[in-house]
CHARMM internal coordinates of N, CA and C (Angstrom, degrees):
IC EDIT
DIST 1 N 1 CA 1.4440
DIST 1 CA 1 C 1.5189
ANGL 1 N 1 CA 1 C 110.63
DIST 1 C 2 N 1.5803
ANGL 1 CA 1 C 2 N 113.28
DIHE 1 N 1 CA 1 C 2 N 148.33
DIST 2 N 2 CA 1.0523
ANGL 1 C 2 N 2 CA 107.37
DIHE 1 CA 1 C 2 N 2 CA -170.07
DIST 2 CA 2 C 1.5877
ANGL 2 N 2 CA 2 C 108.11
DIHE 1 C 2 N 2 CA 2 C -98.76
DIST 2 C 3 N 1.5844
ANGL 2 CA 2 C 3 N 124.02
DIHE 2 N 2 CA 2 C 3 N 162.54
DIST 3 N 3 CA 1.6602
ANGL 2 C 3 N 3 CA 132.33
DIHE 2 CA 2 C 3 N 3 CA -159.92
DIST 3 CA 3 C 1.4994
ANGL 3 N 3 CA 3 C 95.50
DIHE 2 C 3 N 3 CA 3 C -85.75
DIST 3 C 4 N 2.1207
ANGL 3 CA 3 C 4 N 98.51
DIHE 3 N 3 CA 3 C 4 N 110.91
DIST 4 N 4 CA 1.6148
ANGL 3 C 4 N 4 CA 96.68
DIHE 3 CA 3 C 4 N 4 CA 178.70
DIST 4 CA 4 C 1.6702
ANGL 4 N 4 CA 4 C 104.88
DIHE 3 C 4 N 4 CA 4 C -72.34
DIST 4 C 5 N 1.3817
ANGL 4 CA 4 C 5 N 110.40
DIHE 4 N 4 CA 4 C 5 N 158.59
DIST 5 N 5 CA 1.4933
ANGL 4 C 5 N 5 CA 147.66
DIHE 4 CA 4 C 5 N 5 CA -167.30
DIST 5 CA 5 C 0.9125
ANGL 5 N 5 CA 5 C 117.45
DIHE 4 C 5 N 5 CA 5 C -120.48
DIST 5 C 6 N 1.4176
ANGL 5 CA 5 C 6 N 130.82
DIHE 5 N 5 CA 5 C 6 N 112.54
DIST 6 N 6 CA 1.5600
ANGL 5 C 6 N 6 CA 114.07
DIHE 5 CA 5 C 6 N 6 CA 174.45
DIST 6 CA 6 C 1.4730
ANGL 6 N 6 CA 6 C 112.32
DIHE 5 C 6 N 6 CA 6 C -117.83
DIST 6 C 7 N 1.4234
ANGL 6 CA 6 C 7 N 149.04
DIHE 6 N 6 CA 6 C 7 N 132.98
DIST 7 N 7 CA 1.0317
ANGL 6 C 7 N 7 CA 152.97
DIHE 6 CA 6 C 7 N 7 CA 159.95
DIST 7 CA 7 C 1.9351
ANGL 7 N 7 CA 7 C 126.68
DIHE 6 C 7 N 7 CA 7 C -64.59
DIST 7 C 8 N 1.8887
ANGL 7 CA 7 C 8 N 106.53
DIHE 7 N 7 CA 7 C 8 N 124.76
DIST 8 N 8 CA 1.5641
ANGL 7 C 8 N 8 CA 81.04
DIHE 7 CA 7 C 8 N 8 CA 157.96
DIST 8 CA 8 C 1.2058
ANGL 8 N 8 CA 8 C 105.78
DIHE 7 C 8 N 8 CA 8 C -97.46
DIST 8 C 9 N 1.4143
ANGL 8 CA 8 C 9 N 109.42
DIHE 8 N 8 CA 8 C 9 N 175.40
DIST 9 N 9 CA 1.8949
ANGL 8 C 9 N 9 CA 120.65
DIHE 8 CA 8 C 9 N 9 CA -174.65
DIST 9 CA 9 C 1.6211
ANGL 9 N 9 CA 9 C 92.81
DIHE 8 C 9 N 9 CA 9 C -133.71
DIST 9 C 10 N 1.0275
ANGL 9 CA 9 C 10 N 112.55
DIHE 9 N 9 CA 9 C 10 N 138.78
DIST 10 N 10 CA 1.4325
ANGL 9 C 10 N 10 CA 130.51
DIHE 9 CA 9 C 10 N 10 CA 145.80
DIST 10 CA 10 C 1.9598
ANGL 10 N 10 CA 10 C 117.03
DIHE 9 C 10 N 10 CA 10 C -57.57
DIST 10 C 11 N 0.9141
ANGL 10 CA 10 C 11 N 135.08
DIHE 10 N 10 CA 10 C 11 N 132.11
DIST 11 N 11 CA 1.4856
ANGL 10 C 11 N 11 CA 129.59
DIHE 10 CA 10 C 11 N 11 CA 175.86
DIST 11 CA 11 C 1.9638
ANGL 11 N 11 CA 11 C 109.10
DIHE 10 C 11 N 11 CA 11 C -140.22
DIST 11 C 12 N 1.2624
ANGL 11 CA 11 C 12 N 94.89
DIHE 11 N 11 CA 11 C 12 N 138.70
DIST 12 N 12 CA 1.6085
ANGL 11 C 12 N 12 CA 92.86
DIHE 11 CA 11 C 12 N 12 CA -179.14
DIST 12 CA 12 C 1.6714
ANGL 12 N 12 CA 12 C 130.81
DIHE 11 C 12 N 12 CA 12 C -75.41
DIST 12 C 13 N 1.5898
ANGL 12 CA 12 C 13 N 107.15
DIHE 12 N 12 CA 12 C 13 N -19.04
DIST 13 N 13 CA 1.1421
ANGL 12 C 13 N 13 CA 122.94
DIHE 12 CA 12 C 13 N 13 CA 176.76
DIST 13 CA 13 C 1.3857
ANGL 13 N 13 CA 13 C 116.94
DIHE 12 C 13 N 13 CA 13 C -174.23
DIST 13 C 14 N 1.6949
ANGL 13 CA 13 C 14 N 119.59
DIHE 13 N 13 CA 13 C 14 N 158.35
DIST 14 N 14 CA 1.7037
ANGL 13 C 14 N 14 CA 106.32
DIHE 13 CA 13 C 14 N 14 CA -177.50
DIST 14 CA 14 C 1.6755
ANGL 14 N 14 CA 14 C 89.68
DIHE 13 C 14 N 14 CA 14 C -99.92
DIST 14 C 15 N 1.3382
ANGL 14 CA 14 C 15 N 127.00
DIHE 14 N 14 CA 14 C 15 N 142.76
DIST 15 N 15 CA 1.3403
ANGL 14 C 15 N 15 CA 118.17
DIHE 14 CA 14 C 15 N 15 CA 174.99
DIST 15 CA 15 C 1.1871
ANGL 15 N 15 CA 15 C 118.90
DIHE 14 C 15 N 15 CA 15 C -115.00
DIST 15 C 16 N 1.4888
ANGL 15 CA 15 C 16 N 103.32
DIHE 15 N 15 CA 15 C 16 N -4.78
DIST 16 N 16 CA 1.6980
ANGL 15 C 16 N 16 CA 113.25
DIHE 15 CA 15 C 16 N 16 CA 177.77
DIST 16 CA 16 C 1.3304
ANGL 16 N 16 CA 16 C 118.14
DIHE 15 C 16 N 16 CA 16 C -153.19
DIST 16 C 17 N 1.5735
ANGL 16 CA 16 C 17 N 132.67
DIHE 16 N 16 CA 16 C 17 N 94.59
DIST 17 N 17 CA 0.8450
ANGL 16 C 17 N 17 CA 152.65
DIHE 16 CA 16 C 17 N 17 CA -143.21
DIST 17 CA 17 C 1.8289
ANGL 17 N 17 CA 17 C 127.18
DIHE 16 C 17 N 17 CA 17 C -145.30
DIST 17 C 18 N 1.6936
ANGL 17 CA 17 C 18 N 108.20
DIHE 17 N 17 CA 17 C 18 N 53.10
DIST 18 N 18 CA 1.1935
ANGL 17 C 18 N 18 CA 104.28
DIHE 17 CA 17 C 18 N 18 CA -164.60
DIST 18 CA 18 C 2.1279
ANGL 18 N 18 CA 18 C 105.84
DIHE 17 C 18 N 18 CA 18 C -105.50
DIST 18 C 19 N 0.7553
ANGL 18 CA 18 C 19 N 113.16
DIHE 18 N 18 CA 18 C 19 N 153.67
DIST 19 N 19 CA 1.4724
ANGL 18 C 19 N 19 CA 125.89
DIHE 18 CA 18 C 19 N 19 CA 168.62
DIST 19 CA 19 C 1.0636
ANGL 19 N 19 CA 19 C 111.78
DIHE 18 C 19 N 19 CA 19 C -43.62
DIST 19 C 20 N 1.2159
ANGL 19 CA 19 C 20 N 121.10
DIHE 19 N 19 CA 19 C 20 N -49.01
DIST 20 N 20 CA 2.0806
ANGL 19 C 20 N 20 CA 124.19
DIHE 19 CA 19 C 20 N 20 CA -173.81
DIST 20 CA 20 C 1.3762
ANGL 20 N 20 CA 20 C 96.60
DIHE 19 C 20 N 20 CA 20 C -86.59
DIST 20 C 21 N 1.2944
ANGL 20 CA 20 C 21 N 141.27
DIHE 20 N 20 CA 20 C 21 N 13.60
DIST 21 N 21 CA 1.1339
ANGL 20 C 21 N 21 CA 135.00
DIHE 20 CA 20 C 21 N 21 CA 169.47
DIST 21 CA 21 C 1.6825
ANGL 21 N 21 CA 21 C 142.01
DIHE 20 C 21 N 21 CA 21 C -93.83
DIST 21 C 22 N 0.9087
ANGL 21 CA 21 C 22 N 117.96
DIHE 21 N 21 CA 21 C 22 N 111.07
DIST 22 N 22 CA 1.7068
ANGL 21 C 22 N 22 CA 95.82
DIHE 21 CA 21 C 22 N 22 CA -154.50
DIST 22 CA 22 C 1.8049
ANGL 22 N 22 CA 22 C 89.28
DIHE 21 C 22 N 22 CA 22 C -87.49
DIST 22 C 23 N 1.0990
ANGL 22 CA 22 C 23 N 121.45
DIHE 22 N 22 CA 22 C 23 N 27.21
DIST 23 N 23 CA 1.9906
ANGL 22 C 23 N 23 CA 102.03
DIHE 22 CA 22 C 23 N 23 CA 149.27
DIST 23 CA 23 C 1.3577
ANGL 23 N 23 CA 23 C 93.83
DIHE 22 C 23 N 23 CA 23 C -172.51
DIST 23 C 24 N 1.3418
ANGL 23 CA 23 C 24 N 88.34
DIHE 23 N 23 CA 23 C 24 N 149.73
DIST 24 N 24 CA 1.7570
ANGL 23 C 24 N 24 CA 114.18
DIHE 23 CA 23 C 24 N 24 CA 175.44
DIST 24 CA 24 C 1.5363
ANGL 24 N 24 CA 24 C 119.32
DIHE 23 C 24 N 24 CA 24 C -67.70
DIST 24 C 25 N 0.9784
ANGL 24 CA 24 C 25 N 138.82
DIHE 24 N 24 CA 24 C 25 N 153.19
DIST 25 N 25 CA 1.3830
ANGL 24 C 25 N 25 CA 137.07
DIHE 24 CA 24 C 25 N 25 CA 148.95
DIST 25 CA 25 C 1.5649
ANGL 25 N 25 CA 25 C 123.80
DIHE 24 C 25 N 25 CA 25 C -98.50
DIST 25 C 26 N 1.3704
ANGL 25 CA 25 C 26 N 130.34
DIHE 25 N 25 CA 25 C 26 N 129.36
DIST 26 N 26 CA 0.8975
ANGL 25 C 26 N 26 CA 108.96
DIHE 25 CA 25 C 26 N 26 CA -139.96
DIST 26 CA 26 C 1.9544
ANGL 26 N 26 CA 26 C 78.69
DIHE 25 C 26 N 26 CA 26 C -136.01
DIST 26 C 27 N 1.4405
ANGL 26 CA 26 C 27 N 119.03
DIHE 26 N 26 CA 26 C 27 N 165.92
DIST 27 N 27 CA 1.3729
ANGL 26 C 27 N 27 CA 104.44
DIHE 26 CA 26 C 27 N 27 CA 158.23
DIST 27 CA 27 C 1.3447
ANGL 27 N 27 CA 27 C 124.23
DIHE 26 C 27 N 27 CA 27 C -134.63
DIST 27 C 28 N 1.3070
ANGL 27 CA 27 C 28 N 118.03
DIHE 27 N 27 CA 27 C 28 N 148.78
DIST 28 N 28 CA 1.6447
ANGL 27 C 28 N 28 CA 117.19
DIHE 27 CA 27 C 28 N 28 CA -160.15
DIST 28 CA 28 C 1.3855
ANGL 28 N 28 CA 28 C 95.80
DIHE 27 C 28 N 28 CA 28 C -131.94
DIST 28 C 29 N 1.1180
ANGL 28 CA 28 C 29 N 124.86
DIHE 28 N 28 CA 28 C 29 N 112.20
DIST 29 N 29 CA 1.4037
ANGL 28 C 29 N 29 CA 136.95
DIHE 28 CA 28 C 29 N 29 CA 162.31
DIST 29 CA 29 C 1.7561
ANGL 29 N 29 CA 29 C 82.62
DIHE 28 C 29 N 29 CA 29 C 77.97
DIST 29 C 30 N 1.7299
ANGL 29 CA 29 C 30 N 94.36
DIHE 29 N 29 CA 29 C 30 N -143.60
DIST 30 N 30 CA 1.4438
ANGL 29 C 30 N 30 CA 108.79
DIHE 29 CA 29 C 30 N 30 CA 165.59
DIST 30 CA 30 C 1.6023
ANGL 30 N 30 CA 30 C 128.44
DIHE 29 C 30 N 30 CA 30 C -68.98
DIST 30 C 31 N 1.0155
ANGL 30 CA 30 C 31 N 119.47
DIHE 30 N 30 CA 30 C 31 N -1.18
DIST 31 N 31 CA 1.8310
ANGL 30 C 31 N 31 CA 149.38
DIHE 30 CA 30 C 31 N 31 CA 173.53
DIST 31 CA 31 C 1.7120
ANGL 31 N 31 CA 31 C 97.54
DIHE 30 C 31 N 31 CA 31 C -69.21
DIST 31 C 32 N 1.3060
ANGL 31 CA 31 C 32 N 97.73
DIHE 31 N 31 CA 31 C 32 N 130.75
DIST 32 N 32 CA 1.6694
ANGL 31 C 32 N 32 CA 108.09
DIHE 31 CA 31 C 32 N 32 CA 162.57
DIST 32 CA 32 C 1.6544
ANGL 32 N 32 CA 32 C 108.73
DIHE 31 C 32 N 32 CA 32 C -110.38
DIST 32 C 33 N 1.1289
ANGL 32 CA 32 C 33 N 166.01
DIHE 32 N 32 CA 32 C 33 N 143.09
DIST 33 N 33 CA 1.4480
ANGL 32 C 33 N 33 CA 159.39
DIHE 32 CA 32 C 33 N 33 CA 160.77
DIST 33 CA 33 C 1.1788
ANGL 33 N 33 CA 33 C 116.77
DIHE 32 C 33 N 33 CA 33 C -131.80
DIST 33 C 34 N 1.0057
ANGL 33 CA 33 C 34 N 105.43
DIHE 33 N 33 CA 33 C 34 N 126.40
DIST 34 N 34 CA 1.9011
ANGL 33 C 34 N 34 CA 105.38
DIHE 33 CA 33 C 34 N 34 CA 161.84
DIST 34 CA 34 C 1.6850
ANGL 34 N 34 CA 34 C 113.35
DIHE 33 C 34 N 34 CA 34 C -92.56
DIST 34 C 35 N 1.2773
ANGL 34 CA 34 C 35 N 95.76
DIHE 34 N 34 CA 34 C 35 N 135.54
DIST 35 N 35 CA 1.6242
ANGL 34 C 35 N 35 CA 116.88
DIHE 34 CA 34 C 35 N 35 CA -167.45
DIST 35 CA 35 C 1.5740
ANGL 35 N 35 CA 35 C 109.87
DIHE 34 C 35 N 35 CA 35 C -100.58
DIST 35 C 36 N 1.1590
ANGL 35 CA 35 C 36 N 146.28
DIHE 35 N 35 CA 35 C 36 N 116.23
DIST 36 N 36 CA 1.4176
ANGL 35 C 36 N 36 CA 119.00
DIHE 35 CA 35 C 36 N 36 CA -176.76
DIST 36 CA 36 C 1.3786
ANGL 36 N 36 CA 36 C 113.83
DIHE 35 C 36 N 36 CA 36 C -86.75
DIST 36 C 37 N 1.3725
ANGL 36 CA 36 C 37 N 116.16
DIHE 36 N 36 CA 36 C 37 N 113.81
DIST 37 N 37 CA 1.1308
ANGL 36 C 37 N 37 CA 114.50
DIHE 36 CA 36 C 37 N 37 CA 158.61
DIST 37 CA 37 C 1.9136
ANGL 37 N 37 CA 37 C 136.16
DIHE 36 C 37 N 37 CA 37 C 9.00
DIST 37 C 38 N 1.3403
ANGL 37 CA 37 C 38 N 93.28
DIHE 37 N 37 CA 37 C 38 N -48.65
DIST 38 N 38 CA 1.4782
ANGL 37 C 38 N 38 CA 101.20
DIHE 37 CA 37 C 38 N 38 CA -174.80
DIST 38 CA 38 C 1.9758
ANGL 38 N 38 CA 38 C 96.29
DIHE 37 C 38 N 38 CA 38 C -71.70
DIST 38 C 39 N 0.8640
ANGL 38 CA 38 C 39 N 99.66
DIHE 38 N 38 CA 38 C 39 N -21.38
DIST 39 N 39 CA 1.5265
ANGL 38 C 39 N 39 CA 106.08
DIHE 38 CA 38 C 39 N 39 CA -153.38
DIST 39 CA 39 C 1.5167
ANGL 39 N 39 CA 39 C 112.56
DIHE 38 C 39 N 39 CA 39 C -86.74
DIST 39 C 40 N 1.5473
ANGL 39 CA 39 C 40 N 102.36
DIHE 39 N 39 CA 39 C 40 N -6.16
DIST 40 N 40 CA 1.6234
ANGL 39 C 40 N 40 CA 115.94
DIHE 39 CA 39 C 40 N 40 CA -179.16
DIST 40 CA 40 C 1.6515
ANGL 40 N 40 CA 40 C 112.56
DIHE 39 C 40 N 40 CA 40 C -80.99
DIST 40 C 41 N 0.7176
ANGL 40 CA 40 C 41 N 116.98
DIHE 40 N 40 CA 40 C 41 N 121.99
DIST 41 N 41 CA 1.6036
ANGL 40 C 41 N 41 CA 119.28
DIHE 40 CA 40 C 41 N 41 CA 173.06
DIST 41 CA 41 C 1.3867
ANGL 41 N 41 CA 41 C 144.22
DIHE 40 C 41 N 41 CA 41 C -92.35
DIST 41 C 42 N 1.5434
ANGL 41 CA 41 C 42 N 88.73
DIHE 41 N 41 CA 41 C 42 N -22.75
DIST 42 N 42 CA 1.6970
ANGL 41 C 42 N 42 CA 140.75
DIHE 41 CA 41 C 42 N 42 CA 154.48
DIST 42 CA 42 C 1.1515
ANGL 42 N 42 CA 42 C 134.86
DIHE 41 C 42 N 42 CA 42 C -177.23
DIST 42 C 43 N 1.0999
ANGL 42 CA 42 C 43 N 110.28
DIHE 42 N 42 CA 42 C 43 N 167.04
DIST 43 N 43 CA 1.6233
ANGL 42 C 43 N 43 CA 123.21
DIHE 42 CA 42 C 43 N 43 CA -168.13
DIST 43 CA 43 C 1.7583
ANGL 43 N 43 CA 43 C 123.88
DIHE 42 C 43 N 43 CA 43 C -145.10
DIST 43 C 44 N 1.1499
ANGL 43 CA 43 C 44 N 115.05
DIHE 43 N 43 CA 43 C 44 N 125.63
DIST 44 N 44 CA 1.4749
ANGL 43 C 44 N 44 CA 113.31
DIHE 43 CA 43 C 44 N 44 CA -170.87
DIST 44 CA 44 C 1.2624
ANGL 44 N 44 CA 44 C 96.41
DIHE 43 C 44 N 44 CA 44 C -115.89
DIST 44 C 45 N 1.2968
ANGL 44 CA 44 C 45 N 119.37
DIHE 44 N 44 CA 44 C 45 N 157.10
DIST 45 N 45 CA 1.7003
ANGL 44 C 45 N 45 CA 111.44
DIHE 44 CA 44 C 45 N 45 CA -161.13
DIST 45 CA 45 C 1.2629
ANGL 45 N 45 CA 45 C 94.03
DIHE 44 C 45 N 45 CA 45 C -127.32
DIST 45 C 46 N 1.6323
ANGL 45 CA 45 C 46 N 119.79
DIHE 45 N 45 CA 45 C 46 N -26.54
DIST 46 N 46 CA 1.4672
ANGL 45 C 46 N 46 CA 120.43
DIHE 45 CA 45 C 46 N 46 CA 161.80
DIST 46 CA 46 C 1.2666
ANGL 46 N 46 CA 46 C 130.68
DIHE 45 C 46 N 46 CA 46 C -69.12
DIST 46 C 47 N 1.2232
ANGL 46 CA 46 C 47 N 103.86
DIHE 46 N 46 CA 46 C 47 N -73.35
DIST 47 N 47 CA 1.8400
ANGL 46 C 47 N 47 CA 103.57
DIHE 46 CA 46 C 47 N 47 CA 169.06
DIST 47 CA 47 C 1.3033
ANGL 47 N 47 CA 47 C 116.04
DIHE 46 C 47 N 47 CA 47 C -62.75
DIST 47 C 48 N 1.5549
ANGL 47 CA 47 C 48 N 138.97
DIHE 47 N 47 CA 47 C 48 N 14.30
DIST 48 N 48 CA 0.8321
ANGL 47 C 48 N 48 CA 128.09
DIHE 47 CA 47 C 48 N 48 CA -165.66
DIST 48 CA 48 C 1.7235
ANGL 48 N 48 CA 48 C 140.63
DIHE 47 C 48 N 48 CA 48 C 16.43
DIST 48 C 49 N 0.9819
ANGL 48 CA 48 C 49 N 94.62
DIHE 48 N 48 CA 48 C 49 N 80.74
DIST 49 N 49 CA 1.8743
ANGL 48 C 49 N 49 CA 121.97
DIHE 48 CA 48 C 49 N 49 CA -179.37
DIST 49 CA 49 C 1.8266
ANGL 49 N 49 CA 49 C 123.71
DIHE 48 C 49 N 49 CA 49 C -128.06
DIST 49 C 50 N 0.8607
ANGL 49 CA 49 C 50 N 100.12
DIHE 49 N 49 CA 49 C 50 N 155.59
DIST 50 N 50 CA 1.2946
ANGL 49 C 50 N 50 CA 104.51
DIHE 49 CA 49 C 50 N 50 CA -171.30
DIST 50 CA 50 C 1.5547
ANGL 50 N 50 CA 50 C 89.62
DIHE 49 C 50 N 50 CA 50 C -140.47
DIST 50 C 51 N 1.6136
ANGL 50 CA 50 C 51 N 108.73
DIHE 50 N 50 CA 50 C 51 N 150.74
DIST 51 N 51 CA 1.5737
ANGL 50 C 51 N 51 CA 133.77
DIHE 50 CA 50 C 51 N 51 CA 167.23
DIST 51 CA 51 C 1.5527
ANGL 51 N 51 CA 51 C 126.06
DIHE 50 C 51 N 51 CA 51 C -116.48
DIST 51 C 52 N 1.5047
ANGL 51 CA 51 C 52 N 127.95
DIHE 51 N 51 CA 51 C 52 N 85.79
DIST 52 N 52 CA 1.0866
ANGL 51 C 52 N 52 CA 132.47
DIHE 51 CA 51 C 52 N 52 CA -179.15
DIST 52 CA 52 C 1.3820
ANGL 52 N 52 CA 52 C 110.53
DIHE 51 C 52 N 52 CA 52 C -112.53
DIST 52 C 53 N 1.5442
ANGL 52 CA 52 C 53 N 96.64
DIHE 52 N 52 CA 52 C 53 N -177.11
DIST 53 N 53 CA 2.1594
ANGL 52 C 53 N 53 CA 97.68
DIHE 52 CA 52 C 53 N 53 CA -165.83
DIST 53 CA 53 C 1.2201
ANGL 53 N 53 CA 53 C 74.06
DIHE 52 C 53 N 53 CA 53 C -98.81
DIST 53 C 54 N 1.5255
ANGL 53 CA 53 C 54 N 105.04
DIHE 53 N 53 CA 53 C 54 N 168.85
DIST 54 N 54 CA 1.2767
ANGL 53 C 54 N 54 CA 120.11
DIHE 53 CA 53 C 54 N 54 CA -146.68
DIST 54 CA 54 C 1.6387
ANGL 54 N 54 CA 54 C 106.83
DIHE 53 C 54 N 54 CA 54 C -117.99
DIST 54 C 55 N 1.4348
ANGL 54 CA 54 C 55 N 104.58
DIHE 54 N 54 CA 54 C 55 N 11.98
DIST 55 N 55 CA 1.6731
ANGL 54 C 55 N 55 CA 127.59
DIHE 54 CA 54 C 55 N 55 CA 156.39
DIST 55 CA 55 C 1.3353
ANGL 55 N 55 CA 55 C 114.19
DIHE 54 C 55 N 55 CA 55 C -55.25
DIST 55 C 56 N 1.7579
ANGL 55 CA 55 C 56 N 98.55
DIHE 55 N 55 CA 55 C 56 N -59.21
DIST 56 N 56 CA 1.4765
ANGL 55 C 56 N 56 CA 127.10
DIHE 55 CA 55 C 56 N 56 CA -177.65
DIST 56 CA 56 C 1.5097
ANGL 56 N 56 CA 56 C 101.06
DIHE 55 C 56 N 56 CA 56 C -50.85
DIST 56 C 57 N 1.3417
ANGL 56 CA 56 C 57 N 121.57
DIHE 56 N 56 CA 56 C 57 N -65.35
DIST 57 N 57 CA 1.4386
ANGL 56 C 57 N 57 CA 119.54
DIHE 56 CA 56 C 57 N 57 CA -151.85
DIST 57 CA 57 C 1.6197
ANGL 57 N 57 CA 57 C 96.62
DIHE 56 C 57 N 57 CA 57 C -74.11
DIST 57 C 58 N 1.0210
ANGL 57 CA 57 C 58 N 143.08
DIHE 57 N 57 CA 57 C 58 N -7.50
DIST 58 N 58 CA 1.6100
ANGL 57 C 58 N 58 CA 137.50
DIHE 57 CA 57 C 58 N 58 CA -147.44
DIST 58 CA 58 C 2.2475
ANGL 58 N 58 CA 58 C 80.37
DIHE 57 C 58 N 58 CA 58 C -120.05
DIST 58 C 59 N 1.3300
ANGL 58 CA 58 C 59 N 116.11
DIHE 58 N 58 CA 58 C 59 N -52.22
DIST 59 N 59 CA 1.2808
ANGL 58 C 59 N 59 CA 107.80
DIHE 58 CA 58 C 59 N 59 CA 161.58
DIST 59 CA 59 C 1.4490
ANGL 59 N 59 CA 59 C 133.91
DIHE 58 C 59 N 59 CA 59 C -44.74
DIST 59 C 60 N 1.4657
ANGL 59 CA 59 C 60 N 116.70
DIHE 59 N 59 CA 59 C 60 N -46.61
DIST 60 N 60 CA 1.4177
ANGL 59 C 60 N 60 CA 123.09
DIHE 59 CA 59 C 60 N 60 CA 161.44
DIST 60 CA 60 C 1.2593
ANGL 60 N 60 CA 60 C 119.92
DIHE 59 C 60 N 60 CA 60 C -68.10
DIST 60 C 61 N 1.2723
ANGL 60 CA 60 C 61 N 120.55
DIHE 60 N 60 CA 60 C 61 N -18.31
DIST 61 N 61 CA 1.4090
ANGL 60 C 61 N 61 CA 109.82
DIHE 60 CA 60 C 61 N 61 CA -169.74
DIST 61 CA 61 C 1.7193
ANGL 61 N 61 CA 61 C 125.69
DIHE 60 C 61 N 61 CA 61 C 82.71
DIST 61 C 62 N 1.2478
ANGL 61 CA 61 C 62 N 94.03
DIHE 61 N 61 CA 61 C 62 N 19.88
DIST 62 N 62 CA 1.8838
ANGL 61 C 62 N 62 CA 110.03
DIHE 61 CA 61 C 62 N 62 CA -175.39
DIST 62 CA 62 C 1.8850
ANGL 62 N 62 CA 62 C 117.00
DIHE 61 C 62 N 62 CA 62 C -92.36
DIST 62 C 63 N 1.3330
ANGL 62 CA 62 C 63 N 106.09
DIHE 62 N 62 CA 62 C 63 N 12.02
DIST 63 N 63 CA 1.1576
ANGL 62 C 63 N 63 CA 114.23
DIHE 62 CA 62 C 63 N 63 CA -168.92
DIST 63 CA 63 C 1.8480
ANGL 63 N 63 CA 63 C 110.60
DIHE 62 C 63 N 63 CA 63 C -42.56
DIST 63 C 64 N 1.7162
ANGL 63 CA 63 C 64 N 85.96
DIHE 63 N 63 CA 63 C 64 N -69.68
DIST 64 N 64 CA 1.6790
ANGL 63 C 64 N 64 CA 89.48
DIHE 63 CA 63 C 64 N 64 CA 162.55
DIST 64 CA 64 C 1.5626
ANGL 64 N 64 CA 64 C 139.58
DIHE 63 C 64 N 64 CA 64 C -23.13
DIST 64 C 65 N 1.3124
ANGL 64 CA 64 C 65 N 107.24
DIHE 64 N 64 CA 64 C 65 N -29.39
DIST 65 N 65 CA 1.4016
ANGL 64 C 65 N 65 CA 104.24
DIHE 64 CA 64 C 65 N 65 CA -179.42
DIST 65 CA 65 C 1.3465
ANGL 65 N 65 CA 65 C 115.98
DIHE 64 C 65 N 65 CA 65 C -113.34
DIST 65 C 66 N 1.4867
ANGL 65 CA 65 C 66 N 130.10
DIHE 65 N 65 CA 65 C 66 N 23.89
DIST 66 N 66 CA 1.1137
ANGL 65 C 66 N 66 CA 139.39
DIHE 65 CA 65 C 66 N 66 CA 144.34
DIST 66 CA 66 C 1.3134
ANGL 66 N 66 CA 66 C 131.06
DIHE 65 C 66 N 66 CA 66 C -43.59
DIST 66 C 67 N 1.1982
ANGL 66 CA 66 C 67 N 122.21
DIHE 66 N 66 CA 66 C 67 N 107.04
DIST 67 N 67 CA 1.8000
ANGL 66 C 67 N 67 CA 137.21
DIHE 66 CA 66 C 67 N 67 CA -175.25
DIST 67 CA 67 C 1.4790
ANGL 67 N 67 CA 67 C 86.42
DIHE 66 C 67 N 67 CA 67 C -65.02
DIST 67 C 68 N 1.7039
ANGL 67 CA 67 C 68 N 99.31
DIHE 67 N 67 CA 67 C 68 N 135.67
DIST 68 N 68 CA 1.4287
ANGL 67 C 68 N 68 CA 123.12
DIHE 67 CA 67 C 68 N 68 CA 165.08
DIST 68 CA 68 C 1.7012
ANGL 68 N 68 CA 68 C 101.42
DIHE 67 C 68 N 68 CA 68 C -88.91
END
COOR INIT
IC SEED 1 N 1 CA 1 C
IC BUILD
């Protein structure tokens, strides 16, 4: 098996964010995405970041906003 990875991301705003929802929408640059919930690993509400496996981010296409 290969060594899971998880990425943080920088994000510009959450734009969709309800309780009955099983994923967030989140927005990155000009990009809107929905994140599923299950898939969050963490979350900073200040610095705005998010922590996903790094399957996820290479699937969405979020590479770019990966914190060095």
């Amino acid at each position: 098996m290969g060594t899971r990875v998880n990425c943080e991301l920088i994000y510009d705003e959450i734009l969709i964010d309800r309780p009955h929802l099983q994923a967030i929408q989140y927005k990155f640059g000009d990009e809107k995405v929905w994140v599923p919930r299950s898939q969050i690993l963490a979350e900073d509400l200040v610095k705005q970041t998010i922590e996903l496996p790094e399957w996820l981010v290479i699937s969405k296409g979020l590479e770019a906003y990966i914190l060095d």
